[in-house]
N, C-alpha and C positions, 0 to 999 in steps of 0.2 A: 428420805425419799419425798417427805411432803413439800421440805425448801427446797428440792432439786424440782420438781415440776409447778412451784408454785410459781419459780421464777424463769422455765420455759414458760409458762402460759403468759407471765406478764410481756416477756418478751415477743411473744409472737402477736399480742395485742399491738402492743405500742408497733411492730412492724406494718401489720393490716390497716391500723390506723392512720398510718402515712401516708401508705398504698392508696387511700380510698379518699385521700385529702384531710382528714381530721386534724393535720398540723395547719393547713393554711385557716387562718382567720380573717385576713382582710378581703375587704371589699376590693371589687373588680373596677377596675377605670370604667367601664360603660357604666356599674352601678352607680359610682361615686358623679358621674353626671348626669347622670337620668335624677340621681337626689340632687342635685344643686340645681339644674334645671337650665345650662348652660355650659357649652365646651369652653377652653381656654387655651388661646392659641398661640403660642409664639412667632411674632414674624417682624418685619426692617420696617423701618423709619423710613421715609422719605427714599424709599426704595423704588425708584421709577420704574413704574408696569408690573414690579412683583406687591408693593405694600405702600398703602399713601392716603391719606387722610385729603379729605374735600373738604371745601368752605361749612360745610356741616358736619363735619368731625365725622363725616361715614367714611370708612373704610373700604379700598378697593385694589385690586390686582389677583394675578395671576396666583401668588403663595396665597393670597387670602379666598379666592373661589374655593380654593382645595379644601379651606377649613371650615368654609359655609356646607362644602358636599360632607364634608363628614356631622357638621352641625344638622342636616337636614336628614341625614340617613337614618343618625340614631336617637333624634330627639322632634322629628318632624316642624324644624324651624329652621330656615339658614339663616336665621336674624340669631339663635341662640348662639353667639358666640361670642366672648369676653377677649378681645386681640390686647395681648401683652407683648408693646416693644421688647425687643431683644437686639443687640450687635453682637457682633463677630466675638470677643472678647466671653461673653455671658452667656451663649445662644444654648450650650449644652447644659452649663451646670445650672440654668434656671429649669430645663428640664427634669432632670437627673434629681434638682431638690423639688421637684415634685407642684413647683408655680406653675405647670401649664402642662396641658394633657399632649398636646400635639407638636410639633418646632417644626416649620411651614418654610423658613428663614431661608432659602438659598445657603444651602447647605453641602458639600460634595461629598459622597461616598467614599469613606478611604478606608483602608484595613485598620488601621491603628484607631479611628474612631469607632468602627465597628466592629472588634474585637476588646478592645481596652477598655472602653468609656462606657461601658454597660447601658449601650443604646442598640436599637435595631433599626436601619435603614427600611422603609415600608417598598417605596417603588420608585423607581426613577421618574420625575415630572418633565426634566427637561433635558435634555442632553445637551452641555455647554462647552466653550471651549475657552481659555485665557488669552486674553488679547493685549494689545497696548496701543494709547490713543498720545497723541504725538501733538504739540503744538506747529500751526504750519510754517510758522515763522523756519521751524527748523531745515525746511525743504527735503525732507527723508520720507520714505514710502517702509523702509525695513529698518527694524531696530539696530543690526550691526551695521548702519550707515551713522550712526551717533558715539562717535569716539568719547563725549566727552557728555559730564551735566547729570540732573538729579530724576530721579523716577518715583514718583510714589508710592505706596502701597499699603493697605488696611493691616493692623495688627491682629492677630489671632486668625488668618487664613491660609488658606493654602495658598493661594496668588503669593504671598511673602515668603514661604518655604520653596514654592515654583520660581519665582523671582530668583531669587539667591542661587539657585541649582542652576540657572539658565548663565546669568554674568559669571559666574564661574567658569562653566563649558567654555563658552565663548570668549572670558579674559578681554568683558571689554570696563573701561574707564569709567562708566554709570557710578554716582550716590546711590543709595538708595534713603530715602525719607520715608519712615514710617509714620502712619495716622491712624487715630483709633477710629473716627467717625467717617463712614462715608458723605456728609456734608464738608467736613473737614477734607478730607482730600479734594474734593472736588473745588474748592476754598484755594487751597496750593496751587491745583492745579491753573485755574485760571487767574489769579492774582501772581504768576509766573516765581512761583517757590521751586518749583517743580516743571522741567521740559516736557517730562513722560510720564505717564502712568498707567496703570495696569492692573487687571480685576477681568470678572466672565466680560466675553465682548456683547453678549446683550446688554449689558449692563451699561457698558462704556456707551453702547449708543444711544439709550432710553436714556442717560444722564447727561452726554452733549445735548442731544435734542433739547431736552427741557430747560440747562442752564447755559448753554454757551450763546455767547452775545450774536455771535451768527457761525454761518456753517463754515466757512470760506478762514474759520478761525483755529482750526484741529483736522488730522486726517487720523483714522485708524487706521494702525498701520497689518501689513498681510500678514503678519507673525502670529504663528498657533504655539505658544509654549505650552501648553497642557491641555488636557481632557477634562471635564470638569461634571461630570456625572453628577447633577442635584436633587434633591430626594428628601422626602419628609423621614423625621425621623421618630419614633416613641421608646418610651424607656422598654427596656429588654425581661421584664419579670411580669409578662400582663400577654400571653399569646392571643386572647381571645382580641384583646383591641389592637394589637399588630395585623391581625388578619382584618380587621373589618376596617383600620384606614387603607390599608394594601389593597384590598377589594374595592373598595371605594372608588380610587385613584382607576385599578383596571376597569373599573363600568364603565369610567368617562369615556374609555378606549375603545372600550368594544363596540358603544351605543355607536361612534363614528364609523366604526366598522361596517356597521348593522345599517348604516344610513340615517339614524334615528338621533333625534336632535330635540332641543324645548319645540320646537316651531310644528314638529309633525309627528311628536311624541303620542298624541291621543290618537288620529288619523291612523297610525304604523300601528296600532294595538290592535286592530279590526283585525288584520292578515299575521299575524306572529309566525316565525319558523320555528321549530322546535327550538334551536339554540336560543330567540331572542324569549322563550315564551318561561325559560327558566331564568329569566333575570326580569319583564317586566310582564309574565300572565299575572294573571288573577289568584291562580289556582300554581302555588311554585313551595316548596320546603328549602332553598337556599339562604332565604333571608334567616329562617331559624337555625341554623348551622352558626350563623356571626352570630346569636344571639337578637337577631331584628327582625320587625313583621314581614308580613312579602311587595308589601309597597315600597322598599327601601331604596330599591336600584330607579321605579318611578320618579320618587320625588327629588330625586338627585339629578338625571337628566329633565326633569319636567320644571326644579327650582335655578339651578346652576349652569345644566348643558351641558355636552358632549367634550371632549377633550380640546377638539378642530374649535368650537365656540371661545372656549376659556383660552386657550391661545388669540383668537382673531380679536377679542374684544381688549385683551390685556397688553398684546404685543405686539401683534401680524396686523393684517390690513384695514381693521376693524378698527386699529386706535392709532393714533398720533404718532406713534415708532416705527410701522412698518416694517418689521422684524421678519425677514421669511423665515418660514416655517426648518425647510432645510431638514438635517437630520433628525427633528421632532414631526414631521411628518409620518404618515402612516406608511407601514411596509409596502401596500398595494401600491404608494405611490414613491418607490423609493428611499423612504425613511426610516427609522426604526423604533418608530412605536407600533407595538405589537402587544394584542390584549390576552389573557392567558385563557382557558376556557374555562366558559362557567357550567359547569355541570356536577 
């Protein structure tokens, strides 16, 4: 009778104990940087308007904003943040082993990565779509007008499983030339290794812009072969930092919503509506819900800016690309970024 209940008791211990978390021991990715004193952020190389190093080794784009608002959220710095290159090839399993808290990378949401690869998609940043930029010597506007000749494309993406799937359908004549580098392709591409190539079409155009000797030398052409949904992404065993870059990314959103911007951030704090006064009052309990004080959503629109900013400055009219906005536009105006509510 006494081994019979000695070893129900142990066993309903070790059950409550589980229940109640006494198995997990490690530390939480928010702890494990709040001790080192800096985020670590996965993002491209010489990735025009998303990731790109200035004549002073600073660091700038549109994937890199995202990782200063989460550096400023949870550690009150957007300078705190350690950007680790990553490519196509490496982007998840330097995650996955644990080199960087965040992957910022231009990256598209797909079931097989976010099922399989025991990572969590946080939020959509950009809604993209696959394009192909065509040298003009060719005189073609649509890709099935190229019977014949080589196309490029990055190794380890979806563009080269998209690729493949497309010449197929269509049964046209195309090489296809893979590259591991996006310098490298773009290498191919204008040292004429390669007629076509193909990657997200902002990409193609922040990348003519910057390297093609002039414009009168490439047309991209109207073809949409895919959707390309991009989206930061965190490893999958940590909910508490899944929710707080996920929130993150929807504050930028909503502050656009709200009208509230760096520029008129202090100004809009006098008249708050209920909704904006649970993301940037004084007086708010959602920042302790992620585990963050109640300045969090402030210093975020007040260091980094509203969604509409980190677009115009990195992509849109604000910078050298000219990129419209288009289906990353806000729903009020047509597009379909839409922030979730904060309450």
């Amino acid at each position: 009778m006494f081994r019979s209940n000695f070893f129900h008791s142990a066993a309903l211990f070790l059950v409550l104990g589980l229940s109640f978390g006494g198995g997990k021991t490690s530390a939480s990715t928010l702890d494990i940087v709040k001790e080192r004193g800096y985020l670590t952020c996965g993002v491209g190389e010489h990735d025009f308007g998303f990731a790109q190093r200035d004549i002073q080794g600073k660091w700038h784009g549109f994937d890199v904003d995202f990782c200063r608002a989460v550096a400023t959220a949870t550690l009150g710095d957007p300078t705190a943040v350690r950007f680790i290159p990553v490519d196509s090839q490496n982007r998840i399993t330097t995650l996955l082993e644990g080199e960087i808290d965040l992957l910022t990378r231009t990256t598209t949401w797909t079931l097989s990565r976010d099922a399989a690869m025991e990572i969590n998609f946080t939020r959509i940043t950009l809604y993209e779509v696959q394009g192909v930029i065509a040298r003009s010597e060719l005189g073609i506007t649509q890709l099935n007008e190229a019977k014949s000749g080589t196309i490029c494309v990055n190794s380890g993406t979806t563009s080269e499983l998209n690729l493949a799937d497309y010449l197929n359908r269509n049964q046209t004549n195309l090489e296809i030339l893979v590259l591991e580098t996006q310098q490298g392709r773009w290498d191919a591409f204008f040292n004429g290794r390669c007629d076509l190539m193909t990657s997200d079409r902002i990409d193609l155009q922040a990348g003519a812009a910057m390297l093609a000797p002039s414009s009168d030398d490439y047309v991209i052409l109207s073809d949409v072969i895919s959707k390309e949904p991009l989206a930061p992404a965190v490893r999958n065993d940590d909910d508490q930092w899944f929710d707080i870059v996920k929130w993150v990314i929807n504050t930028t959103v909503a502050s656009e919503e709200f009208g509230i911007s760096s520029q008129n951030l202090q100004k809009m704090k006098e008249g708050l509506s209920p909704q904006q006064t649970r993301l940037f009052g004084k007086v708010n309990n959602l920042g302790g819900a992620l585990g963050l004080d109640p300045d969090w959503a402030s210093r975020v629109i007040g260091d980094i800016g509203n969604y509409g900013e980190i677009f115009d400055r990195n992509l849109g009219e604000g910078s050298q690309f000219k990129v419209e906005r288009g289906m990353n536009n806000l729903w009020t105006k047509g597009g379909l970024m839409y922030a979730l509510p904060a309450r």
